[in-house]
N, C-alpha and C positions, 0 to 999 in steps of 0.2 A: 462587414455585416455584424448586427449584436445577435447577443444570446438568445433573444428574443426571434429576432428573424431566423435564425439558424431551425427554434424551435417551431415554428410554423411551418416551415417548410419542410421537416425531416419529423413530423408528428405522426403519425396511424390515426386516423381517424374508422369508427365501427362502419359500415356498411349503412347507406343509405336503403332505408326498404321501399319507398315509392321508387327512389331509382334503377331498383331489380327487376321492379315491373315493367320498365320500359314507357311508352306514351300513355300502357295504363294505367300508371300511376299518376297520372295525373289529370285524368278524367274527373270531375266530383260531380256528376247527373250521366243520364241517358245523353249520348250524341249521336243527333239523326246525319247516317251518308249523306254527301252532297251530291249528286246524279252532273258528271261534266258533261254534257250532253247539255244541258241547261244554258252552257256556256255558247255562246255564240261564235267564238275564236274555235270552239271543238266540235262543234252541229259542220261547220264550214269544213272542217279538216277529218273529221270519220262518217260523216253521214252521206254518204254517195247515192246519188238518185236509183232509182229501181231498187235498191238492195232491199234485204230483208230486216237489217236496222231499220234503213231508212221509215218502211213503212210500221214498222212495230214502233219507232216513236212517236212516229206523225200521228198514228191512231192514239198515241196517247195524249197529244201536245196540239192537236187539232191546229190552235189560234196563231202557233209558230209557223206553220208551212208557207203560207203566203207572201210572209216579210223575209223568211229565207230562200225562197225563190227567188225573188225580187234583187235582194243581196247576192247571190248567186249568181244571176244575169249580168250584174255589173260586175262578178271577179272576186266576191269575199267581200267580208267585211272593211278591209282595206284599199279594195278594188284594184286593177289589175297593177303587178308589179312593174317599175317602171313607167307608169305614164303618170305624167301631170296634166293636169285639165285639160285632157284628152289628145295630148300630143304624147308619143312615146321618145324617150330619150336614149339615144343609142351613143356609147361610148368607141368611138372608132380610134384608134392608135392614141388613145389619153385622153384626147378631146371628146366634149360630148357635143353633140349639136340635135336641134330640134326637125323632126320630119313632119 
């Protein structure tokens, strides 16, 4: 290694001050929350029917209920685990075969 690399490596350098801030340092405007509830992957996985979410965001999101029902009917947005067009696949001793 030269004197050069030696020097780089075993340098002090001052204290970074945006880095003390943490992720506020490096904000440069207002940043508006993002609401995961918006997300479709997270309305399917925390918004359970009757609750008191539930209906506190539908009153807010009106135009989503409809298509997340719908979505919901069929299993998520992925639809139900394990089946392929609409045959389920069951793994019995390694093999899988179709029912």
């Amino acid at each position: 290694m030269t004197l050069f690399g030696i020097y780089v490596i075993a340098r002090r350098s001052g204290a970074n001050p945006r880095a003390l801030e943490g992720s506020r340092g490096l904000i440069a405007e207002h940043v508006d929350r993002f609401d995961e509830r918006m997300h479709v992957f997270a309305r399917n996985r925390s918004l359970h029917p009757g609750s008191e979410r539930y209906r506190q965001f539908y009153r807010e999101h009106p135009e989503k209920e409809a298509l997340d029902a719908a979505r919901r009917k069929k299993g998520g947005p992925i639809g139900h685990p394990g089946t392929i067009a609409g045959f389920v696949l069951i793994w019995f001793s390694g093999l899988g075969r179709l029912l």
